[in-house]
C-alpha positions as CSV (number, residue, x, y, z in Angstrom):
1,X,131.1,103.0,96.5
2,X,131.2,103.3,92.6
3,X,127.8,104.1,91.2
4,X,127.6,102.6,88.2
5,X,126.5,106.1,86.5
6,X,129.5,108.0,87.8
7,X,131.6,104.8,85.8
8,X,129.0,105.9,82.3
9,X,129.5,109.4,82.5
10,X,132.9,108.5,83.1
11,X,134.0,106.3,80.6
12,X,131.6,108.3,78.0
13,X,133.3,111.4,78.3
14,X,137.2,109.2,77.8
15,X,135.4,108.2,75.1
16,X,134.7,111.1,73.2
17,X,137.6,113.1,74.5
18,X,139.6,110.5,72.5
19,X,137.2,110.9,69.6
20,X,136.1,107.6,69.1
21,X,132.5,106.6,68.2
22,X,130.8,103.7,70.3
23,X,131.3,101.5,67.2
24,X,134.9,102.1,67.0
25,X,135.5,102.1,70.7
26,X,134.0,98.3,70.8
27,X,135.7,97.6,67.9
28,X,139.1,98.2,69.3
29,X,138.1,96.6,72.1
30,X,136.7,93.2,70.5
31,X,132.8,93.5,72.3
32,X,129.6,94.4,70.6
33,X,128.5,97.7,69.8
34,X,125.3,97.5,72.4
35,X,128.1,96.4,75.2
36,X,129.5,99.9,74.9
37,X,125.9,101.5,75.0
38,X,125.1,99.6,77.7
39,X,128.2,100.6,79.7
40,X,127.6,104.2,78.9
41,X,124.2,103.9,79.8
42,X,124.5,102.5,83.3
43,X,123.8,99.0,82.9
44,X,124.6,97.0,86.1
45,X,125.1,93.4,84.5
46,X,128.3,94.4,82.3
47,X,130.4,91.7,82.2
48,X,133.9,92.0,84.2
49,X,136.1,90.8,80.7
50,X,133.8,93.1,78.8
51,X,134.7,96.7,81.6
52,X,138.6,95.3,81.5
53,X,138.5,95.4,77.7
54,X,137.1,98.9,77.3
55,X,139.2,100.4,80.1
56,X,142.2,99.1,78.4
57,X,141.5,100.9,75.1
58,X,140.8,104.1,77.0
59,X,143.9,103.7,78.7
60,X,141.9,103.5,81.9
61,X,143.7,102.3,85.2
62,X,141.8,101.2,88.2
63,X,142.9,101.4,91.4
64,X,142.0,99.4,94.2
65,X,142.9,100.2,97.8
66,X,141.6,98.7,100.7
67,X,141.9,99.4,104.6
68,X,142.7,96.0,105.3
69,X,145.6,95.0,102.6
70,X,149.0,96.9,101.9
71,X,150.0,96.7,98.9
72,X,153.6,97.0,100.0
73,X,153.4,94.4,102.5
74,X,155.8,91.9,100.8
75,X,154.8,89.4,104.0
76,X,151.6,89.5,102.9
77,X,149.9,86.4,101.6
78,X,147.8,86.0,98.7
């Protein structure tokens, strides 16, 4: 399970590793400064388009895998 601190510390390291500030981070990612700090902070009620926006500026990928889907099964339906 993702604990919504491991995805702060996470994303708050990225962050700074690509030396942007929380302002320009939310910037670049068209949300408001407090949605970053929030984020960073551990905040549980982060909107979904608000994480997508700030993983795609970071250059974040997630990656979801599940027991019961293959995601090569081409016979699968959707």
């Amino acid at each position: 399970m993702l604990e919504p601190q491991f995805l702060a510390t996470f994303i708050k390291k990225h962050r700074k590793a690509s030396g942007l500030s929380q302002l320009q981070l939310a910037e670049m990612a068209g949300v408001g400064k407090t949605s970053v700090f929030d984020l960073e902070n551990g905040k549980e009620t982060i909107q979904l388009d608000t994480l997508r926006k700030i993983l795609n500026v970071l250059n974040i990928k997630v990656q979801l895998i599940s027991p019961l889907i293959n995601p090569l099964d081409k016979n699968a339906k959707g």
